[in-house]
N, C-alpha and C positions, 0 to 999 in steps of 0.2 A: 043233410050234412054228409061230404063223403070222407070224414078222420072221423073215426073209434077211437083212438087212442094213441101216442107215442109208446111203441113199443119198447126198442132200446136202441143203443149208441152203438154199431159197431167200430170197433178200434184195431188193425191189423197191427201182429210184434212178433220178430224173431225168438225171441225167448219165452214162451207162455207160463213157463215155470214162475220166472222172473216175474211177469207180471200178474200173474193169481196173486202172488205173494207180497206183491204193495197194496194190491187192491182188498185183499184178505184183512192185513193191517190198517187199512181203512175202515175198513166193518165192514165188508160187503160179502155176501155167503156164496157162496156154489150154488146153484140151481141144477146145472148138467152141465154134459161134456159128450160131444161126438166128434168123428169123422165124417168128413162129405166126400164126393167124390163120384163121379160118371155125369153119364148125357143129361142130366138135368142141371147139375153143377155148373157143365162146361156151357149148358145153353145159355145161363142167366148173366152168368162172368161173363161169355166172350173168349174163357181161359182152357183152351185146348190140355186134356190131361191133368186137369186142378185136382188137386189132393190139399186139403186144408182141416187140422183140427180147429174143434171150437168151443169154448167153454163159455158157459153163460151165467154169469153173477148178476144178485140184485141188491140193493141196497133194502137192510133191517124192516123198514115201513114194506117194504113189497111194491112200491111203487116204479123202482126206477131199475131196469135194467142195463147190465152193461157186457157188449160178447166181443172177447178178447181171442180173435182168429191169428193162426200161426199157418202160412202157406208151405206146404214140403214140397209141392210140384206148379207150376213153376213159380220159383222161388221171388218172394216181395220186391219189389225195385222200394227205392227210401227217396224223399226230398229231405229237405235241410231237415235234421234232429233238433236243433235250438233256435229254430224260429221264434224270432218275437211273437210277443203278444199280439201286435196290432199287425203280423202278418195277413192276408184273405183268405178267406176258408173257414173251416169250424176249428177253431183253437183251444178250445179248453172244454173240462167234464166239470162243472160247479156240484159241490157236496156242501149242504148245512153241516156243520160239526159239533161237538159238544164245547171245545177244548182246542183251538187252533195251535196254539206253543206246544201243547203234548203230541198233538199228530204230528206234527214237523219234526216234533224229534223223534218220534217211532219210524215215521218211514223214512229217515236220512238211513238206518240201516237197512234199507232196501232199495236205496241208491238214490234218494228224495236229496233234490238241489234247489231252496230257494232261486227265484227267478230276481225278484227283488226283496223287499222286508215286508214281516209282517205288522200289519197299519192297526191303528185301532181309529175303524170310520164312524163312528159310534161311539159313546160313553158305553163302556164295559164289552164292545162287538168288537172284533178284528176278524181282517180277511189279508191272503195273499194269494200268491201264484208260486205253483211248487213243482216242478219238473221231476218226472216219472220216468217208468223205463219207455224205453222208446221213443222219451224226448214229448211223451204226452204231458201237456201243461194241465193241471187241477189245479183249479179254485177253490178254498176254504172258506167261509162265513162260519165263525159263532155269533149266537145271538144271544147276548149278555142277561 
C-alpha cells in the first residue's frame, strides 16, 4: 500500500489572523506555526522567492489536520471567493459538530455566512454549508 495516512488539508488566505480565529471557534487548536522560505520552498512551488507563513491546526480527536498558509512573497493570486457548491475542485472542509444552530451563530462573528439553510437530513441531525474567510465553504453534520 503506498498511503499512510491523509495528512492535512492545505488552505491558502490573506488574512491568517482571520482565519485561525474562525477555525479556533470551531474547536480546532494550534498545533504550530512557521515560516518557509529559500531553495527548497522555491523548488517544490515553482515560486521564485516564496516567503509564506503557516500555521497548522488539528481538530480535538487529533485526527484531522488543517494548514492555513498566508503567502508574503509573491503574493496569492484568488479565483472566484463565492463559488458554488457544485463548482470542480475540492469545495468544502466537513466537520462532525456537536450542535450546528450554536456553531453558525459563534462563527457569524467571525464573518460565517450561511451558503444556504441549515436542514435537518435526519430526525434530530442537521447539516449546512457555511462560508468562512476566504470564501472557504465548511460543512456541518450533527449527529442527533
Amino acid at each position: 500500500m503506498a498511503i499512510k495516512r491523509m495528512d492535512h488539508i492545505g488552505v491558502v488566505v490573506t488574512d491568517l489572523a482571520a482565519a485561525k480565529a474562525f477555525f479556533f471557534e470551531l474547536g480546532m487548536e494550534l498545533v504550530g506555526e512557521t515560516t518557509v522560505s529559500g531553495a527548497w520552498v522555491e523548488g517544490v512551488s515553482a515560486l521564485p522567492g516564496v516567503v509564506a507563513d503557516i500555521s497548522f491546526l488539528r481538530t480535538p480527536d487529533g485526527h484531522g489536520q488543517l494548514e492555513l498558509t498566508t503567502y508574503r512573497e509573491p503574493l496569492a493570486t484568488t479565483l472566484e471567493p463565492s463559488a458554488p457548491p457544485n463548482t470542480l475542485g475540492l469545495r468544502n472542509l466537513m466537520f462532525v459538530i456537536d450542535d450546528v444552530h450554536d456553531t453558525v451563530e459563534r462563527l457569524k462573528a467571525h464573518g460565517g455566512e450561511l451558503v444556504g439553510t441549515i436542514e435537518e437530513y435526519q430526525p434530530g441531525n442537521y447539516f449546512c454549508y457555511l462560508r468562512g474567510p476566504e470564501g472557504i465553504v465548511v460543512a456541518m453534520a450533527s449527529e442527533g
